[in-house]
N, C-alpha and C positions, 0 to 999 in steps of 0.2 A: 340917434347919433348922426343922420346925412344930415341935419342944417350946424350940426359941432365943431366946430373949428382945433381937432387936434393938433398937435406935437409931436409928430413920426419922426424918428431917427433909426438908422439903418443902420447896420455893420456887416460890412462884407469882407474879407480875408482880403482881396487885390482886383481891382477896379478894373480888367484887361479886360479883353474880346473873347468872348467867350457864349454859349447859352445861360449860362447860370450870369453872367453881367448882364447880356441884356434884358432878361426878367427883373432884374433890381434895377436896372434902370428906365424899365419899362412902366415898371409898379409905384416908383417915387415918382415920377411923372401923372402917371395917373391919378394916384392920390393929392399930387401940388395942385392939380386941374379939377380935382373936386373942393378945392379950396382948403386944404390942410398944409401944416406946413413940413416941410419937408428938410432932413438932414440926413446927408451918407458922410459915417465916416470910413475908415478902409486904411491899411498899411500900406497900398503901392496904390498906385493910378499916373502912368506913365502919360503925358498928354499925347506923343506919340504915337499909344498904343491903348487907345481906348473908345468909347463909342462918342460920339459929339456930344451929347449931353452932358458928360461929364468933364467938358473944357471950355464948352461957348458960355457957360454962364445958366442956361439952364436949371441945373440945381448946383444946391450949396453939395460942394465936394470937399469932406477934410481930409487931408493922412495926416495919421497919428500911428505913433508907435511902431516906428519904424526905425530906430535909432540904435538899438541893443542887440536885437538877433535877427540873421542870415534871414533867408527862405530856406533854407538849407546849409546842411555838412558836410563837405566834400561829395556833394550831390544826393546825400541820404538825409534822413531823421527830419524829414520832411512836415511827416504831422506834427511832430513834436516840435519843432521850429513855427508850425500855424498856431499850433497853441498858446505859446509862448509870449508870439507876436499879436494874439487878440488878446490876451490878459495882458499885456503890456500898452496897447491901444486903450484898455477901459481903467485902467488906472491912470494914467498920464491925467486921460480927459477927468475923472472922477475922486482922483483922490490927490494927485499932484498938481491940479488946479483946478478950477469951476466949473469949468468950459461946460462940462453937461450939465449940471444942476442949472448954470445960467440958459438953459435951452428949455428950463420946466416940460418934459417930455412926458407926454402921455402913453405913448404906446414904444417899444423899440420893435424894431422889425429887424431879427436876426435869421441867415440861411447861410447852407454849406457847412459852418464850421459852430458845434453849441457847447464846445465847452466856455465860454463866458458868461453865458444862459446864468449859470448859479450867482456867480460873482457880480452880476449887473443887479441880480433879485436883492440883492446883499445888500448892495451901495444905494440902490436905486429902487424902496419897497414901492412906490406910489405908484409906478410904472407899470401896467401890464406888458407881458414879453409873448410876441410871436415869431415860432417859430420855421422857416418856409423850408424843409426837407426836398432836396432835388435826388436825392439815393443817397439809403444809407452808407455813408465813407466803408463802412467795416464792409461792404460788399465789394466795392471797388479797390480796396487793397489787393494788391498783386499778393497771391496766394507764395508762402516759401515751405519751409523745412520747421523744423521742430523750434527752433532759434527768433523765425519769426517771428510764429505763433505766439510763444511766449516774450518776444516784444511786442506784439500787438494788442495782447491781453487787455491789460490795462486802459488800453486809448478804446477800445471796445467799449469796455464798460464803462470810460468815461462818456463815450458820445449816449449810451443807454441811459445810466442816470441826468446828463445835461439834458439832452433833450427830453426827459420825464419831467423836468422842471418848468420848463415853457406853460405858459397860461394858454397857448393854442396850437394848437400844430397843424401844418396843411401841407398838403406834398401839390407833386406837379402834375400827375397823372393815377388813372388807376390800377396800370401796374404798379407803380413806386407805391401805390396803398397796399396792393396784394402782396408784395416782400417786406412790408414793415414790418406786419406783427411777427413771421418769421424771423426781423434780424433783431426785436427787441422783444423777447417774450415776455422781459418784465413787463412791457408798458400794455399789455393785452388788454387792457381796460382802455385807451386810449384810442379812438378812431378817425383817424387826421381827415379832413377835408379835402378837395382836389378844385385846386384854383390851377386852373390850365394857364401856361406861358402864351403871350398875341403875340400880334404883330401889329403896323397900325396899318389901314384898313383904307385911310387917305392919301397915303402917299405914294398911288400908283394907279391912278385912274384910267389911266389910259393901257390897260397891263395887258389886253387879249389882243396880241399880237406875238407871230413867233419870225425868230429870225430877223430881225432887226439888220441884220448884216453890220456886227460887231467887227467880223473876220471875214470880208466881202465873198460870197461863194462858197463859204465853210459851211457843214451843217455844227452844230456844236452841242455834246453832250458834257453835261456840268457835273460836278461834286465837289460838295462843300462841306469841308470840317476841318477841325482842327488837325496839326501833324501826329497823333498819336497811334500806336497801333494797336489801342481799342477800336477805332474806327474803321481798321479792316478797308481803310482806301482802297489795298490791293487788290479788293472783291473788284471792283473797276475798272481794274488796268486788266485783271486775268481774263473777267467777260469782255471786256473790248476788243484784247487780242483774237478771242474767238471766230469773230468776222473775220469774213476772207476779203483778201486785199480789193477786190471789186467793189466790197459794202464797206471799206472805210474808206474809199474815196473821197475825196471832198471833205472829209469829217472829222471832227480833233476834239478830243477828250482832254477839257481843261476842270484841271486839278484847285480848287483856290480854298484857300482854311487859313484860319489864326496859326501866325507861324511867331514865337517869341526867342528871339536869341537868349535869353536865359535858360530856357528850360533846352536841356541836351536831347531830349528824346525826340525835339521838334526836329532842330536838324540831322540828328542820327535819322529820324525815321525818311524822312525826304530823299536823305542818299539811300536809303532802302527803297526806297519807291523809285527814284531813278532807275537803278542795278536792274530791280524787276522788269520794268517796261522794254528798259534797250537787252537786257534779256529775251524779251518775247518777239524782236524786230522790232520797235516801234522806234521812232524817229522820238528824241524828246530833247527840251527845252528849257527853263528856267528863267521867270522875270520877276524882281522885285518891285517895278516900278509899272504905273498904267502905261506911262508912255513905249518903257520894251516891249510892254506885253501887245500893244498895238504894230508892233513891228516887228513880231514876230514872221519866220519865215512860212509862205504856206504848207509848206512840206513837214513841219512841224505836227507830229500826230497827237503826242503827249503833252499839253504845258502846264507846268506847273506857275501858280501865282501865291504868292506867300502875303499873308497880311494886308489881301484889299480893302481900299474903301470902301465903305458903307454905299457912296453913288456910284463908283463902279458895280460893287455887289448886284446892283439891282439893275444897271445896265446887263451884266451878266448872265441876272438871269432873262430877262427877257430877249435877249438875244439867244436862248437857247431850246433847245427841242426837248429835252428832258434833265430830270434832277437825277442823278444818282444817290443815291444812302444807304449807304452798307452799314453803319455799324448793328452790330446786334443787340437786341435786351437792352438799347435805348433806353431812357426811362422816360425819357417826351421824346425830343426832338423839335426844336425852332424852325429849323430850315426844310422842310417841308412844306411848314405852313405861308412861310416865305416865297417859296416857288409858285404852290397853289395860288396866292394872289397875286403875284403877275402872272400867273395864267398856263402855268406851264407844270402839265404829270408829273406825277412823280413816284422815281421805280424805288421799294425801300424792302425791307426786311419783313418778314411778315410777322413779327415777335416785340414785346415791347410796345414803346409807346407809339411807334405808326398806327400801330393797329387801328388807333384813337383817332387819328387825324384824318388815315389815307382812307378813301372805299375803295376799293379793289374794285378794279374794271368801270369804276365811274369819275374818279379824277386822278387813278394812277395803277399801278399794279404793287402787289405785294408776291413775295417771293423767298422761296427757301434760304438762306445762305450757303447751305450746304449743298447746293444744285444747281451750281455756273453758267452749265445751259440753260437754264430758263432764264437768268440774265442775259443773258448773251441772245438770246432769242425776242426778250422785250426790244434790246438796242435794234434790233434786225427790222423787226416791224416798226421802229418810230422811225429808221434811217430809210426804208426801203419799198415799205408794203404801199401801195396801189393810192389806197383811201387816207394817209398818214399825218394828210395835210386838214382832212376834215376830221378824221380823229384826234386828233391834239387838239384841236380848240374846241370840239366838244367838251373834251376834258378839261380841259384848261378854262371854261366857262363854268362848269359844274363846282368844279375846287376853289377858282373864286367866290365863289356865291356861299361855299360851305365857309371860309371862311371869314367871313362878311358877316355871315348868322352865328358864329360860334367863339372867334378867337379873335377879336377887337379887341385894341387895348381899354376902349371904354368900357367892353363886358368883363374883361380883368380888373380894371379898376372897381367896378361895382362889386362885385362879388368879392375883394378882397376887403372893402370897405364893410360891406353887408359881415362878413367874418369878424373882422375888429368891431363892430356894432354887440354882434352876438358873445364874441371875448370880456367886453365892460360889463356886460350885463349878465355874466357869471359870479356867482361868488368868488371873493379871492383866495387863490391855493395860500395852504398855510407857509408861513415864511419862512426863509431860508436860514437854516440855524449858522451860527459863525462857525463852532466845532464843525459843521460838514463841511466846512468850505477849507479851513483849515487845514483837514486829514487830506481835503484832495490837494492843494497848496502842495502839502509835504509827502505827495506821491508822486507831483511833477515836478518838483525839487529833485527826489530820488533819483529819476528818470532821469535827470540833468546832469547830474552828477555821474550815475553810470555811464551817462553815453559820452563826458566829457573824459571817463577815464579811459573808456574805447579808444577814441579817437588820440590821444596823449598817446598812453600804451598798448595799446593793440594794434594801430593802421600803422 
């Protein structure tokens, strides 16, 4: 199948900044660059607010199916509004006009959200479907009361049978393999593959330098993630404040992640994060823009940067002495791998998918979450200790080179090709009957209908 010239089309729920965005846009690249052709379609891709690939032209980016249902109701019923919005994406394209059939598609490449899995098998038998698993959603739902649970039910066992349907399935890591069979015990027969998320590997050759002098005189400790409080930012701000006013001298703890005005919990969480810092003493700040963030005051200990560029990002990090990552139970993590290639440790969680990227004590440290002083104690020695300046670029020389050998977008591209090669040349799963698709039709109907009488007569 490498001299084939397939017919990849993607489907991704919403084209924003994100990990799970840049792996889809990382992957449809790679395979346009092995000579296949490539199509994402998607329900939002804000040009504002999304990675360059998917505005300069680059690749073919469609929305569809974005015309009927919210992202949400009255900031709830969220999955059930994703669903919705990708069953209504692949009819548009499938059944209310050509549009896919006229793309003769070999393979479709679906992640994040699989209940259309069935309904694509349906429309679309000739097609094989793979499936790219970044953690199972039913894990990631915010845990409630008994009311949940039994709204949740359903969407549960919809993501277990969708994704049993997929003709392949591959996760991002090997913990995201070691909680599958646990969150799908039906699919126990089922053994996903692990195509790990890159980076590209060319576009920072000059990376082993630290301190760049961003913030002329500042030492600078980085963290980068999105605003949510899975990601436990505040692990950051709590070890920072740990140092005594001596060893934060000179030194500013800049905050920068995907920040989306749509989503409340982005900027709820940010005014949680401000509260906390000038809670602990710390001087803090706020810049939407590169140009504020460069004028910022020095005296500024905390700044926060919402939504940067891509070449700021990397001016960022290389202007920086360490990456911080707090979140825990990760299931990869991009931005590690990110720091590592421009050259710079990085302190993360010692659970999850670091585990898989970082070496401990040789391009970064790993570290309990639940043990602040040993955070706090990493900062002390990259800000302080004697040798800090020859430790960092040892480290930062080792992490590039690991990532160079391991997490190129061209060895992602390969191996995800190498997988759809192995996919065709499986027998095909038997087909999708209508009655199944049907029953499920008229359980997310049900759904629709309860939660539209919720919202009428219950709120």
């Amino acid at each position: 199948m490498a001299n084939k010239r397939l017919n990849i089309v993607f489907f991704h729920p919403d084209l924003g900044i994100g990990g799970a965005e840049r792996l889809v846009i990382d992957a449809a690249v790679g395979l346009q660059k092995l000579g296949h052709t490539v199509t994402i379609f998607t329900s939002h891709c804000d040009p504002k607010h999304c990675f360059d690939e998917a505005r300069d032209g680059t690749l073919d980016v469609r929305v569809r199916g974005n015309t009927l249902v919210p992202p949400s109701l009255l900031g709830r019923f969220a999955i059930l509004c994703a669903i919705l919005r990708q069953l209504h994406l692949i009819l548009q394209i499938s059944v209310f006009s050509s549009e896919l059939s006229r793309l003769q598609s070999t393979v479709f490449f679906v992640d994040q959200l699989s209940a259309g899995v069935p309904l694509l098998r349906l429309l679309q038998p000739n097609a094989r479907v793979l499936f790219y698993c970044h953690f199972p959603d039913k894990l990631l739902a915010k845990k409630g009361g008994w009311v949940k649970s039994f709204y949740r039910a359903p969407f549960d066992w919809l993501e277990s049978w969708s994704t049993g349907c997929s003709d392949s399935i591959v996760v991002n890591s090997k913990f995201t393999r070691s909680v599958f069979g646990d969150a799908f015990p039906g699919l126990w027969g089922r053994q996903p593959a692990v195509i790990y998320p890159c980076v590209d590997v060319k576009s920072d050759d000059d990376a082993e330098k630290l301190d760049k002098g961003l913030w002329s005189g500042t030492k600078v400790l980085l963290s980068i993630n999105r605003f949510e409080r899975k990601k436990d930012v505040g692990l950051a701000i709590r070890a920072f404040a740990g140092l005594s006013e001596g060893e934060r001298e000179g030194t500013r703890l800049v905050i920068a992640g995907g920040y989306d005005q749509r989503v409340h919990e982005n900027s709820s969480y940010h005014t949680e994060l401000c509260t906390l810092a000038e809670s602990l003493g710390l001087k803090v700040a706020t810049a939407r823009t590169v140009v504020s963030a460069l004028a910022i005051s020095p005296d500024v200990q905390v700044l926060f940067l919402l939504s940067v560029p891509n070449t700021f990002k990397s001016t960022l990090l290389r202007s920086s002495r360490l990456l911080i990552y707090t979140p825990r139970n990760e299931h990869f993590g991009i931005v590690p791998l990110e720091a590592m290639l421009a050259g710079i440790p990085v302190l993360a969680a010692n659970e999850g998918g670091p585990t898989e990227t970082v070496v401990d004590g040789e391009t970064g440290w790993l570290r309990d979450v639940g043990k602040l002083e040993e955070w706090t104690e990493v900062m002390r020695q990259v800000l302080v200790e004697g040798d800090a300046e020859g430790s960092l670029k040892r480290m930062g020389h080792k992490g590039r080179e690991r990532v160079k050998a391991e997490f190129s977008k061209e060895k992602m591209a390969e191996r995800l090709q190498q997988e759809i090669s192995d996919m065709m040349s499986r027998p095909r799963k038997p087909r999708i009957g209508v009655t199944a698709v049907v029953i499920v039709a008229g359980l997310v109907g049900a759904l629709v209908g309860l939660i539209a009488w919720i919202v009428v007569y219950a709120l």
